[in-house]
N, C-alpha and C positions, 0 to 999 in steps of 0.2 A: 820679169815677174814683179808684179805689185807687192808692197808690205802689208801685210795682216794687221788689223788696228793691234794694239798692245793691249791683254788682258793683264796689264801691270798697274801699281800703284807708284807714282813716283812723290817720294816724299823728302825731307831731310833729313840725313843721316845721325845715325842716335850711335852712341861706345857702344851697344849691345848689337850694334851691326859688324861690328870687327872682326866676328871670326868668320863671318861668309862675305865679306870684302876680301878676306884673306885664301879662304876658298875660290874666291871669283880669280884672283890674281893667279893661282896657280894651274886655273883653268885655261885661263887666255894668254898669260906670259910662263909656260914652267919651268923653261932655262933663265929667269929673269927674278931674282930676287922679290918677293911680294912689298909692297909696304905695310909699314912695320907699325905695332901698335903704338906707337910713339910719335910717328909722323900723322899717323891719323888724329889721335889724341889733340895734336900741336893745330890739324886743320881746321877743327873744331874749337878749341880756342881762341884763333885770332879770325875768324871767317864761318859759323857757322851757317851762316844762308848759302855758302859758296857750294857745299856737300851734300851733294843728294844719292839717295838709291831708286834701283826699280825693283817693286818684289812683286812677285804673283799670291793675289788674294790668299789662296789656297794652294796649298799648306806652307805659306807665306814666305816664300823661298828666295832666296835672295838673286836677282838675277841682270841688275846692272848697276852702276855710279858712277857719278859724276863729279870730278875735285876741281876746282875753281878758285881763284885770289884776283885781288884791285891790286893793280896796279898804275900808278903814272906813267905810262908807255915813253914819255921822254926821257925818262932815266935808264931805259936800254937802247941798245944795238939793233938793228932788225933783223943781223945774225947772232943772236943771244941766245946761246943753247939750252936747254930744258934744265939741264942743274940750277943754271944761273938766273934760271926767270922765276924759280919755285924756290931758290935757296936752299939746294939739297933735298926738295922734295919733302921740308920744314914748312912752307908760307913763309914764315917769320919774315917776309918779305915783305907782304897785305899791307896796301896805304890804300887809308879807307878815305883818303883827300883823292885818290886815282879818279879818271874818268873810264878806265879799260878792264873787260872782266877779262881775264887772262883763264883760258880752258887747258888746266894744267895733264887732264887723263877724262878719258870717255871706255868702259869697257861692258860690255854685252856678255853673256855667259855665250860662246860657242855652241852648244846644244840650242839655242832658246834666238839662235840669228833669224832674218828677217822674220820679225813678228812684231816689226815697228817699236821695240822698246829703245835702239839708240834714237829712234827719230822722235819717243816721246820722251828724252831723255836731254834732247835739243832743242825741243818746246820750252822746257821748264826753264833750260838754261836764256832761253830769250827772255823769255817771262820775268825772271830775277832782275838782264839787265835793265828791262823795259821799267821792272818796279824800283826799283836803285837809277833811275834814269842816267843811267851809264852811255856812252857816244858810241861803244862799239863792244864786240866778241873779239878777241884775239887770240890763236891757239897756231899751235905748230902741229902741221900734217903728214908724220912721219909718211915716209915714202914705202909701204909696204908692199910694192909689188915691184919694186925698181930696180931688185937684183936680179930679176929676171931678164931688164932689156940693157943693164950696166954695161953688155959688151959694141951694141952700137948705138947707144943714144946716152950723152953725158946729162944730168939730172933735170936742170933748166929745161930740153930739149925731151925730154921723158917730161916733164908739167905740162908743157905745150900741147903734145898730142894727148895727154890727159885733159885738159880743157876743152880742146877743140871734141871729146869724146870721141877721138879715134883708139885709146887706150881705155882699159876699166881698170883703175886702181881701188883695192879692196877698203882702202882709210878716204880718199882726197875724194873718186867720184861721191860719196854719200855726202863729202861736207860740201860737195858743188850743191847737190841737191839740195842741202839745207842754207840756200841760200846766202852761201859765203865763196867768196873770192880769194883770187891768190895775188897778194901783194911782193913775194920775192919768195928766190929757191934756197936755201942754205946749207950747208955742210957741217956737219961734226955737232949737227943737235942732238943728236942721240947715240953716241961715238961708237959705243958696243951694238949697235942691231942689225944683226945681219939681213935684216929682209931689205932695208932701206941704204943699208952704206954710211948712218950716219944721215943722211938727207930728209930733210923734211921742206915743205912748202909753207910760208907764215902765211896765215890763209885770218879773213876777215869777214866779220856778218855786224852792219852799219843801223844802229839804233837812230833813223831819224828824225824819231820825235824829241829827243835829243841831243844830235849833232849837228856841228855847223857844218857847211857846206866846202871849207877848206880841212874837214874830217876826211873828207873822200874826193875830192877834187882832183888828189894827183895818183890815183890809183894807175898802176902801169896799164899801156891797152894791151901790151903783148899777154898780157894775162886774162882779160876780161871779153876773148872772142865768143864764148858760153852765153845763150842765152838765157840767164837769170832776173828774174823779179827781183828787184831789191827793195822796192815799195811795200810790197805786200806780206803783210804775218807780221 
């Protein structure tokens, strides 16, 4: 099934959106601590273009966001778990000399799924890097369907048939769709989630207007058998 264009607005996040960010979070994660008005506050200090929402015009409902920080990708690991790449989920991390938007959370209200609002919500995020002429998107693809095949396929090996789409994972197929690749599988990125194990896939979407050419040169092929545009959008 196709996505429904998005009757949403997607703008930057203003403090007055805190408490249905915080609504949102307990929609989408409710075993999962929400972020806290303190981290938001913090995102919005050192990274305002990075925070966006999706609301619906009428009666202007809060119903997606996006958290975002620069980073110089050579100062991590390329197993660098979510704490340590957001700083406790503070920014206070953001180096605005980075060439890398780092996609820290992407979340949809549950009710309000396929109706294209995360995929207008992955526009706006190209859109930033393309205006910040940033070389790439980097984000970590928690593995949300992988405790279901955990007992014969070890994580790498669950990507794999996720790319080749012989799997549909509920988080990685959409970001294949939005035109990002998986550069490595990793463990213990998100240590408490049970739907993943901890596993996420660092997954990549290449700003070529741009990047240089040794930006994406050494992308693994065991990853890249999907056939995706990466010229196009």
């Amino acid at each position: 099934m196709s996505e429904r264009p998005a009757a949403v607005i997607v703008r930057p996040t203003r403090r007055d959106d805190f408490d249905g960010i915080h609504r949102l979070c307990l929609a989408v994660y409710p075993d999962t601590p929400p972020w806290s008005e303190r981290q938001l506050a913090s995102h919005l200090d050192v990274f305002p273009e990075g925070q966006l929402v999706a609301v619906e015009p009428a009666p202007g409902r809060l119903v997606g966001m996006a958290a975002s920080l620069m980073v110089l990708w050579d100062d991590y690991e390329i197993d660098t778990n979510w704490r340590d790449m957001t700083d406790h989920g503070m920014f206070t991390n953001h180096d605005p000399a980075g060439h890398t938007l780092y996609g820290a959370e992407v979340m949809v209200d549950p009710e309000r799924q396929r109706r294209g609002i995360g995929k207008a919500l992955y526009r706006a995020r190209r859109d930033l890097a393309a205006r910040l002429e940033l070389r790439r998107i980097r984000a970590g693809a928690r593995l949300r369907g992988y405790h279901r095949y955990a007992d014969r396929l070890d994580p790498e090996e669950y990507v794999r048939e996720v790319v080749a789409g012989r799997i549909a994972d509920p988080t990685l197929s959409f970001q294949l769709r939005q035109r990002f690749r998986v550069l490595a599988v990793v463990s213990d990125y998100l240590r408490h989630d049970p739907d993943s194990l901890g596993h996420a896939a660092v997954i990549e979407w290449i700003n070529y207007h741009a990047a240089r050419r040794r930006d994406w040169a050494d992308r693994p092929a065991k990853f890249t058998r999907r056939a995706v545009s990466d010229s196009s959008g």
